[in-house]
Structures are given as structure tokens and as C-alpha cells.
C-alpha positions in Angstrom: 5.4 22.8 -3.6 7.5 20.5 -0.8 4.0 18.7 -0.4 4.1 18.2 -4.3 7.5 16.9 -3.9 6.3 14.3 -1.3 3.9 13.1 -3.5 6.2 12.8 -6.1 8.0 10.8 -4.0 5.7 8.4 -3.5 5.0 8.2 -7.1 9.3 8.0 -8.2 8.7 4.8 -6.2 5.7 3.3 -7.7 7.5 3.4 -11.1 11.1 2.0 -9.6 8.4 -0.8 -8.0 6.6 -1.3 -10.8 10.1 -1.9 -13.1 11.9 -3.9 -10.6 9.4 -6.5 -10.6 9.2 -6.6 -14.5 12.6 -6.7 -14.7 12.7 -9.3 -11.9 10.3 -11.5 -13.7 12.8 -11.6 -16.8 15.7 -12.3 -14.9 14.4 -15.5 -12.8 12.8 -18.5 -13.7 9.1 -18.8 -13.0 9.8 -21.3 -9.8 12.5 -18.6 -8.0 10.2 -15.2 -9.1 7.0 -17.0 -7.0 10.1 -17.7 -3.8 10.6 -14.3 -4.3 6.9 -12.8 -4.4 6.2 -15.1 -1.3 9.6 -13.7 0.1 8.5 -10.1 -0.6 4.6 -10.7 1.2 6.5 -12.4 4.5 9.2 -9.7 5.0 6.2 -6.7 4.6 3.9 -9.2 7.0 6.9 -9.5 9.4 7.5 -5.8 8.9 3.9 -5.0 9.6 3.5 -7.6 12.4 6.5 -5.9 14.3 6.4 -2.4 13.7 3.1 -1.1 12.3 1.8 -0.7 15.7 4.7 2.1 16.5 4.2 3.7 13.3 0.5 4.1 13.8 1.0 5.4 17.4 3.3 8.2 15.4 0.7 9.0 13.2 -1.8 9.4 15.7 0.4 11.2 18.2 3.4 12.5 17.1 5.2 14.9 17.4 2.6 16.3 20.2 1.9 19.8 21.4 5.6 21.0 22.8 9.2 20.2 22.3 8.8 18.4 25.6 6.2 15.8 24.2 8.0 15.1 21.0 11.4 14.1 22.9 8.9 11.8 24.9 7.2 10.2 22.0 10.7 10.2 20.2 12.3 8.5 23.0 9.4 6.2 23.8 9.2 5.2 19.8 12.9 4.3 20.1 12.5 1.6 23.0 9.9 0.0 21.4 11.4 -0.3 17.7 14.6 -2.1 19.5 12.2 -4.8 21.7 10.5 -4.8 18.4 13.5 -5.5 16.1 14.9 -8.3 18.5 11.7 -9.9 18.6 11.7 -9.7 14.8 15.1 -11.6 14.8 13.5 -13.8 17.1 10.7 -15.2 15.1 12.9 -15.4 11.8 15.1 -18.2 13.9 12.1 -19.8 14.7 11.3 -20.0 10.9 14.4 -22.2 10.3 12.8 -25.0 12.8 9.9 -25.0 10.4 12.0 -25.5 7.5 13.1 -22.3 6.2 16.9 -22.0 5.4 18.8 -20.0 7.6 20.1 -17.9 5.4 16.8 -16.9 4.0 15.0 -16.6 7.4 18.3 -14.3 8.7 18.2 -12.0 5.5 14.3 -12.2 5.6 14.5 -10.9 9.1 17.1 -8.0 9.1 14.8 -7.0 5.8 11.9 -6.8 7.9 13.2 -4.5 10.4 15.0 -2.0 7.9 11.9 -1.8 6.4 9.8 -1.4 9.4 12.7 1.2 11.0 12.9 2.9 7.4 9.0 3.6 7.4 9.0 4.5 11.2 11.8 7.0 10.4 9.7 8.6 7.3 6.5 8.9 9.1 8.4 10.9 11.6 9.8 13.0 9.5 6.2 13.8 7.6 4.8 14.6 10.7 7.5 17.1 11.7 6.5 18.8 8.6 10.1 18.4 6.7 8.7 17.3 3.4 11.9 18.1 1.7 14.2 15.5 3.9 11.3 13.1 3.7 10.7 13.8 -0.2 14.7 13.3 -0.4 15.5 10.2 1.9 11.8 8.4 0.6 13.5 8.5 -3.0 17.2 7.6 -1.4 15.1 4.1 -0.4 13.9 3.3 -3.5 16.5 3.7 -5.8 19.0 1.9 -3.1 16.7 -1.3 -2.4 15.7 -1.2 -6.4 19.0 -1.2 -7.7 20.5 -3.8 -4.8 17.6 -6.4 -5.8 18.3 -6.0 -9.4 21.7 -6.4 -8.7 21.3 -9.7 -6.7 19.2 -11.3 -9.8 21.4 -10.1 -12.3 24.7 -11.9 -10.7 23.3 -14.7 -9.1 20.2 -15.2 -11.5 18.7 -16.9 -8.2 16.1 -16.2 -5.3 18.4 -16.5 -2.3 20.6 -13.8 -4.3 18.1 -11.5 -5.0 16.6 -11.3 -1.5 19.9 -10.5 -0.5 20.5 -7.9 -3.0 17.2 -6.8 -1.5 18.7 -6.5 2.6 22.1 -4.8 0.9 20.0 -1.9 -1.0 18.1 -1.4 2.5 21.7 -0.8 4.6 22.8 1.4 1.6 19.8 3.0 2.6 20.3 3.7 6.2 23.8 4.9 5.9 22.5 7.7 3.6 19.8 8.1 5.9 22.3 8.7 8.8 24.3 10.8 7.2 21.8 13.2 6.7 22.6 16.3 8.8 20.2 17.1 11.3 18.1 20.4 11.9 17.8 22.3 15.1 19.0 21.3 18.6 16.1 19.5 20.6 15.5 18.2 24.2 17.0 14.9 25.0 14.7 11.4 24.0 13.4 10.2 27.5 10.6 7.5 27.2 7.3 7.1 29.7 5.9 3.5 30.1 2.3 5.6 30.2 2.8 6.2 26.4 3.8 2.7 25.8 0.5 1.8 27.3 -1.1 4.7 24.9 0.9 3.6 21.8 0.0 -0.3 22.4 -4.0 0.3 23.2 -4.0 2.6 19.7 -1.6 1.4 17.2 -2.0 -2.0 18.3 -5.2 -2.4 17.0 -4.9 -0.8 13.9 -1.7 -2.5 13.3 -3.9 -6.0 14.0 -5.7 -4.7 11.1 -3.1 -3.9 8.7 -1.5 -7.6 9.6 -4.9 -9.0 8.8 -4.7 -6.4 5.0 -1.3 -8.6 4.6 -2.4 -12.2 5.1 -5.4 -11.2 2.2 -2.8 -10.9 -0.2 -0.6 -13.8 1.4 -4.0 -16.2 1.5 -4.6 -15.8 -2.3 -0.7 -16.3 -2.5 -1.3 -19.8 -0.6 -4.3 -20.7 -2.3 -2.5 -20.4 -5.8 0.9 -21.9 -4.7 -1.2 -24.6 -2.8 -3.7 -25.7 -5.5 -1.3 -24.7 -8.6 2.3 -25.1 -7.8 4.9 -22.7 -8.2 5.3 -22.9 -11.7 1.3 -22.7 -12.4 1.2 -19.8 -9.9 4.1 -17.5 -11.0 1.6 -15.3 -13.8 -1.2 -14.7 -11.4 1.1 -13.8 -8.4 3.1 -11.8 -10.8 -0.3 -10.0 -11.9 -0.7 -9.8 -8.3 2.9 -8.1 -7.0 2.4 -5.7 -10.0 -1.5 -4.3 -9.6 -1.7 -3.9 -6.4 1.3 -1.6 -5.8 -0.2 1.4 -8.4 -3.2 1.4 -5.8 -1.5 1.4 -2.5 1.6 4.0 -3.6 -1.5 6.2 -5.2 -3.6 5.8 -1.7 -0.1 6.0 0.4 1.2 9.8 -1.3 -2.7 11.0 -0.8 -3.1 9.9 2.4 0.4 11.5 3.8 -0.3 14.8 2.4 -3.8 15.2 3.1 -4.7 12.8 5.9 -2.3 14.9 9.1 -4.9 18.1 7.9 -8.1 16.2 8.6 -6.8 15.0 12.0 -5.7 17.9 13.3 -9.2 19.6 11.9 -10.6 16.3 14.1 -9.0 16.6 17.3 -9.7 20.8 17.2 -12.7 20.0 17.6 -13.7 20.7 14.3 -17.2 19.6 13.3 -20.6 20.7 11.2 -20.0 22.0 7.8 -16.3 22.3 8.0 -15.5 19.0 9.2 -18.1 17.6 6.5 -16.4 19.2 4.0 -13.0 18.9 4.4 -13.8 14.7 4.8 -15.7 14.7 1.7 -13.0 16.7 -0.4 -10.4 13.8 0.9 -12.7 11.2 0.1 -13.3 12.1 -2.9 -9.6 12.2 -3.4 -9.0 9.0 -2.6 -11.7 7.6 -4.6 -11.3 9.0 -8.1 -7.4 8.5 -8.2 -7.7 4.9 -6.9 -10.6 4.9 -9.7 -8.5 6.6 -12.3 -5.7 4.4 -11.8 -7.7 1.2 -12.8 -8.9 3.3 -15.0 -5.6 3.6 -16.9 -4.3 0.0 -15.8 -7.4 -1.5 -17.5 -6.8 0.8 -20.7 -3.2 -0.4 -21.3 -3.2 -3.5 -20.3 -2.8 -5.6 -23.2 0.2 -3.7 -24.2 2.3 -3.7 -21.6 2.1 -7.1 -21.1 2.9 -7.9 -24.7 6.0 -5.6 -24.1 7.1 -6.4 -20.5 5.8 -9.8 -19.8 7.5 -12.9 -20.3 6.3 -15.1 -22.9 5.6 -17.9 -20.9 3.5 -15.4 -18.3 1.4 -13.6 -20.3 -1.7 -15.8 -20.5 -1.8 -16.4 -17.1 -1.3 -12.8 -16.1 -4.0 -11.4 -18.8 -6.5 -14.4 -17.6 -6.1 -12.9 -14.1 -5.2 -9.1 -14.3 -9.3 -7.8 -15.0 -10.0 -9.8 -11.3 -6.5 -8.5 -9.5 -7.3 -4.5 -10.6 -11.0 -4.9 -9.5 -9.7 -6.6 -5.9 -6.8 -4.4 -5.7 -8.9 -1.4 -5.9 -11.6 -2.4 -3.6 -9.3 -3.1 -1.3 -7.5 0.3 -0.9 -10.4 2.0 -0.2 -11.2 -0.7 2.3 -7.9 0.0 4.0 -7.9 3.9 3.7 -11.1 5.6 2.8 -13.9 3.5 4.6 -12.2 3.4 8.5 -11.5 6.9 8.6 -14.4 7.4 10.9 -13.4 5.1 12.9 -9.3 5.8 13.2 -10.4 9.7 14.4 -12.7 8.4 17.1 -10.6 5.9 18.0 -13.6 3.8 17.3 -10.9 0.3 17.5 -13.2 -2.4 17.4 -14.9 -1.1 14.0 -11.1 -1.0 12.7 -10.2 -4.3 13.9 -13.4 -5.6 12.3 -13.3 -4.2 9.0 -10.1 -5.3 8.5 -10.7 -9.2 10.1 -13.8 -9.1 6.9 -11.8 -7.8 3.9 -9.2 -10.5 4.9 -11.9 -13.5 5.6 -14.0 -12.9 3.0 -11.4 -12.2 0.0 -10.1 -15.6 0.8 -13.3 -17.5 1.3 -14.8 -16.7 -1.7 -11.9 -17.8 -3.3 -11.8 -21.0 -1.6 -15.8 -21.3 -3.0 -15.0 -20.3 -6.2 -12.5 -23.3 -6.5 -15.4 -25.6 -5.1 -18.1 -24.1 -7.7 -15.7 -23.4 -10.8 -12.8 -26.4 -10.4 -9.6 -25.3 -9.9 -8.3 -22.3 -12.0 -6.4 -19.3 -11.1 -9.1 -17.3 -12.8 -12.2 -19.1 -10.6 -9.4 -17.9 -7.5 -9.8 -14.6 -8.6 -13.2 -14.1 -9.4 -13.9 -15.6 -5.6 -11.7 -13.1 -4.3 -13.3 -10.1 -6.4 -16.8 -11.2 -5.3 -15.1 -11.7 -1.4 -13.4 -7.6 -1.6 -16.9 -6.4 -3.0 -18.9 -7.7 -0.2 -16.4 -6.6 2.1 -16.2 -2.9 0.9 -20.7 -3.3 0.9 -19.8 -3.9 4.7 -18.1 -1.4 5.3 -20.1 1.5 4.2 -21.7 1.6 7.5 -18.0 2.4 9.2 -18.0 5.1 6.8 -21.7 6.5 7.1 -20.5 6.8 11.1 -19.3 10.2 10.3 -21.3 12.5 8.1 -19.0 14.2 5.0 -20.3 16.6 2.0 -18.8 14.2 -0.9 -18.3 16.5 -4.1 -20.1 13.8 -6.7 -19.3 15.0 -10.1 -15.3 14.1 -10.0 -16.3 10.8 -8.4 -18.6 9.8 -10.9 -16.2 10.7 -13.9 -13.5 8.9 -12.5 -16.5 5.9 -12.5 -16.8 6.3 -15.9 -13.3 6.5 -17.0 -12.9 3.0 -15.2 -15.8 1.2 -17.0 -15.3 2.7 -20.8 -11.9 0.8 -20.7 -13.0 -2.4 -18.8 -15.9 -2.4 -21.6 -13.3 -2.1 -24.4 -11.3 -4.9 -22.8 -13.7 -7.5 -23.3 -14.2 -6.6 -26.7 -13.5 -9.6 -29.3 -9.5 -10.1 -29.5 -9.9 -9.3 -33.5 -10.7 -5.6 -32.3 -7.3 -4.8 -30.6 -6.8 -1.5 -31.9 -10.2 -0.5 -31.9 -10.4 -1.4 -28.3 -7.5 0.0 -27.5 -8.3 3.3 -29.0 -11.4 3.3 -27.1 -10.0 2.4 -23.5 -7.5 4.8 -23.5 -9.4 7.8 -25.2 -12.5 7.0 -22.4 -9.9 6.5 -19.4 -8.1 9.4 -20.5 -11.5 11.7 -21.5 -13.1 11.0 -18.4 -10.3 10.9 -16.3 -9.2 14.6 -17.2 -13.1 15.5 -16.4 -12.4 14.3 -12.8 -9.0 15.7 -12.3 -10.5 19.2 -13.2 -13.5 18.8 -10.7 -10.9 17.9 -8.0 -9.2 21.1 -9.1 -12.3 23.2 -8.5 -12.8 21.7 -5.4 -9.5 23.0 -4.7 -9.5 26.2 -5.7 -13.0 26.3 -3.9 -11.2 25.5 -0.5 -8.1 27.7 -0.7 -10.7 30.7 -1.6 -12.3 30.1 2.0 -9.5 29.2 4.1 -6.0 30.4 5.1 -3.5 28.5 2.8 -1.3 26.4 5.4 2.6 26.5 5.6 
């Protein structure tokens, strides 16, 4: 139930995501929301840049095998997030020489490293195994930064305001966070410049690759802002903020609860038929929610974005949206599923590769589109989707690296609940409702024949093996 609770988490904070931005959309004028989106992609790039290296080293090897080894990581993972954080503060200065006010470059800063520390500090705690604080404090973050931006936009109607509101939901945040009484008594932190070396070899290459899964998203960003303006850009980065969130939250609440099993399975020395399975069980995870979820994004939205859009964004974010589900999908597999292989051997040129041609190709096709198509934000797109597809075809053979017994049938349903609605929405426009009807009873058909596979599958497992605590 506390691992239920985690994910629930993870999904409390989709929604509050999800809201904020449509609310955010409303509340500032099309010129401010795309300073803000572009705000929003640098502080997670700065965020990432800084810190993701530390927070992979945690996931990789934290807590350890003994009390001893966890004050040690601990320790260690504390000296690096404070050279971290000042070189954070460090490169936001610099931003001002290259234009960049210094009030947004000093809030855009402090916001990167609350966010980085934030993350740091729930990883931890998932790794320790306290769901419950983790569950508690991961839903603490959300509301606090939600409600702060909201509140910046609502009284100052303005970009630099609700950036700030942004920075004064995170420091809500942290005071919560350290008020949080703490459990047992443990051994000192001390730190060991041999596990710096350890954390920097490991989680600075796959933190290389999830900078280069942030300047994808910040390229298409530059190629629309660039070739469009701000106020041509604002629907399709809006249609961009919004679709890709469902798919990383979704990818992010699977991956924490499942993921620490297959890599202590992994470095037991697990391998044949268990090993196989219990890889194929979380792919198929992976891949028939992330399905499911454009599934029921496809399906509804027309709707929404009648109901939730503004006026004056709707064509552009319905012109684009169809392109932004298929790349946003494609490219949470690319960052979770198909380098899994590679993360548990430690195989780091293979991550730092796959990740270099999601990032290169996604943009370059977009950049050919524009040659071949003339410049639209829907010829942008469909390069993009075209760049993500080859780069998930590429990336197969990452995956094929390790063999896994993938259970088809859940899979393939979760396929078909994805393409009954994309077939309904490009049905004639004097169909609505029938389309409509059509999407959302295939999405939500299909997608119920998947969820039950996955439930076999699971009842399958716990039958055979010791239910873990």
C-alpha cells in the first residue's frame, strides 16, 4: 500500500502540473506564458546540468550495504550538492552578461537548485525505503510550488512575478521538508574523495544524457520562438509544457516503484529466466501506460482544449498536439525503457549515445521539415515526430543488449487503445461526437484489456515469489 501511495504521489502532481499550466495560460498574455515556458525548460536544464549527476549516483548506489556506507554516500552527496549549488549561482550571474535581467537570472538560479536539492532529497528517501515520508513531502512540493506560481500570476499578472511565485513555493517547500522529524539515530555523514570519483565516472554520464533529453525539448522551444516569435509560438509550446508532463510523471511513479527491484535483482547476480522475466514484466509496464496515456490524451483532446484553452490558443495547440503526444511518447521510452540495459551494466557510452541521438535527430528533422514544408509550427512538429521515431528505431539495439521475456498481449492492447482514438481524431470535424464516442470507448475498451493483462502478470509473479516488505 505505501508503494501505492508513492505512485499516487507522482500522479497528485501530474494533475497540480497539468492545472497550473492551464490556469497559467489564462492568466498571462501569450508573449509572458512563452518567457515563462522558456523559464520553466532553463531552470529544469540548470537543475539537471548541476545536480542530475548526484542524483543518479544515489540511485545507483545509495544507501549501500551497511549503516557505515550510507553515512559515506550521505556525506559525500552533501559536499557535492553545495560545490554544485554555488556553481549553479555562478552560471546564473554569468547569464546577466548575456542579457538576462538580474532578477530573473537570480530567481532562475536559486530555483534550479531547490529543485535539484528537492529531487536529490526524494530520491534518498525512496531508496531508504520510507515511501510514506517520500509519498508525504513529494505532495508537500507540489502543492507549495503550484499554489506560489499561481499566486505570482494572479497578483502581478506578469512573467517576472510568476517565476518568483515559482522560487517562494519551492522555500515553503523546504521548510516543511525540514521540519519533518527524523527517524532513527545514524552514524555521522563523513565523505571519501574515492566516491566522488565513483559518483562523477557513473552519474556523470548519464546525467550528460539527461542534459542532452532537456535541450530536445529546449531546441524545438528555439526553433519555434526563433522562426515564429513569441506570440506565434505560445500554442505549440503550450501543447508542448502540457503533453509532455502526463508521459514523464507516468514513466517517473513506474520507474521509482519498480526500477530499485530490477537493480537489486541485477547486481545479485540475477540472471536466466528470472532476470528475463522480471525485465520484461517492467517493460511491459512502462510501455502500455506510456501507451495508454496517449491513448486517453488523443481521445479527449478536442474537449479539453475547447474547455481549458484560451481562445486565441486553441488552433495552434490542436494543429500541433497529434505531433507533441506522438514525440512525447517516443521519447519517454527513449529515456527510460530502451537504456536499461545499458544503466545496469554500466554500459556508459551506449547511454551517452542514445541520449546525444534522441536530442540530434528530434531537432534535425525539425529544422528539415521547415526546409521541405515552409515554416509552420506543424511542419516543426512533424520533423520532430519523424526525428524521435528514428531515434527510438535506434535504440532497439541498446535494448536487445539484454534478453527479457516481454508479456505481449497487454502491450499490444495498450497499441490498440492508442490508434482507435488517433483514427477517430482525424475523422471529418462534422463527426465530433461520433468521433468522440469512438476514441474514448476504444481508448477506454482497450485500455482496460491491457490494465487486466498487467494484473495477471501480477498475480502471476507474487504466486512465485516472496512478496517484498
Amino acid at each position: 500500500m505505501i508503494k501505492i501511495a508513492a505512485m499516487g504521489a507522482y500522479f497528485y502532481q501530474a494533475g497540480l502540473a497539468f492545472g497550473l499550466l492551464i490556469l497559467v495560460s489564462h492568466l498571462l498574455l501569450p508573449a509572458d506564458y512563452a518567457a515563462y515556458s522558456l523559464f520553466i525548460s532553463m531552470t529544469q536544464f540548470g537543475a539537471i546540468a548541476c545536480f542530475e549527476w548526484i542524483r543518479f549516483a544515489c540511485s545507483r548506489f545509495y544507501p549501500g550495504q551497511s549503516a557505515d556506507s550510507e553515512a559515506v554516500e550521505r556525506g559525500t552527496m552533501r559536499v557535492e550538492f553545495a560545490i554544485c549549488s554555488g556553481l549553479c549561482l555562478l552560471a546564473a550571474l554569468a547569464c546577466i552578461g548575456l542579457g538576462v535581467s538580474p532578477v530573473v537570472a537570480l530567481v532562475g538560479g536559486l530555483v534550479a537548485i531547490a529543485q535539484g536539492g528537492s529531487e536529490l532529497h526524494l530520491t534518498m528517501l525512496r531508496f531508504r525505503q520510507e515511501f510514506h515520508v517520500f509519498s508525504w513531502l513529494q505532495g508537500s512540493r507540489a502543492t507549495a510550488v503550484a499554489g506560489g506560481t499561481l499566486a505570482g500570476a494572479v497578483i502581478g499578472h506578469g512573467f517576472v512575478w510568476t517565476a518568483s511565485g515559482s522560487l517562494a513555493g519551492y522555500l515553503i517547500y523546504i521548510c516543511v521538508a525540514l521540519a519533518v522529524p527524523r527517524g532513527p539515530a545514524v552514524p555521522a555523514a563523513t565523505w571519501e574523495r574515492a566516491v566522488v570519483r565513483k559518483h562523477l565516472v557513473y552519474g556523470g554520464v548519464s546525467a550528460s544524457a539527461s542534459v542532452a533529453g532537456m535541450l530536445a525539448p529546449l531546441g524545438l522551444k528555439a526553433i519555434l520562438t526563433t522562426l515564429l516569435g513569441a506570440q506565434g509560438a505560445a500554442g505549440a509550446m503550450l501543447a508542448l509544457d502540457l503533453l509532455q508532463r502526463p508521459f514523464v510523471l507516468i514513466v517517473s511513479a513506474l520507474q521509482a516503484i519498480r526500477y530499485p527491484d530490477v537493480v537489486s535483482l541485477f547486481d545479485r547476480g540475477g540472471s536466466g529466466p528470472e532476470l528475463r522475466r522480471e525485465l520484461g514484466q517492467y517493460y511491459a509496464l512502462l510501455a502500455s501506460f506510456s501507451l495508454m496515456t496517449a491513448a486517453g490524451i488523443i481521445a479527449l483532446l478536442r474537449p479539453v482544449a475547447a474547455l481549458v484553452i484560451a481562445a486565441d490558443l486553441q488552433a495552434a495547440f490542436l494543429r500541433t498536439a497529434p505531433f507533441l503526444v506522438a514525440i512525447s511518447l517516443l521519447r519517454a521510452l527513449i529515456q527510460t525503457l530502451l537504456p536499461t540495459p545499458a544503466h545496469l551494466r554500466r554500459h556508459l557510452t551506449s547511454i551517452a549515445l542514445l541520449a546525444a541521438i534522441d536530442c540530434l535527430l528530434l531537432n534535425l528533422f525539425a529544422l528539415i521539415a521547415v526546409k521541405a514544408l515552409g515554416i509552420s509550427d506543424t511542419a516543426i512538429m512533424i520533423g520532430g515526430a519523424f526525428g524521435a521515431a528514428l531515434a527510438t528505431l535506434s535504440g532497439l539495439w541498446v535494448l536487445r543488449s539484454l534478453p527479457f521475456d516481454l508479456p505481449w498481449r497487454p502491450v499490444l492492447a495498450a497499441l490498440a487503445s492508442m490508434i482507435v482514438p488517433a483514427m477517430a481524431f482525424g475523422m471529418p470535424s462534422d463527426n465530433s461526437y461520433a468521433s468522440l464516442a469512438i476514441g474514448v470507448g476504444g481508448a477506454g475498451l482497450f485500455g482496460l484489456m491491457s490494465l487486466y493483462g498487467l494484473y495477471r502478470q501480477n498475480r502471476q509473479q507474487l504466486a512465485t515469489q516472496p512478496v517484498s516488505t
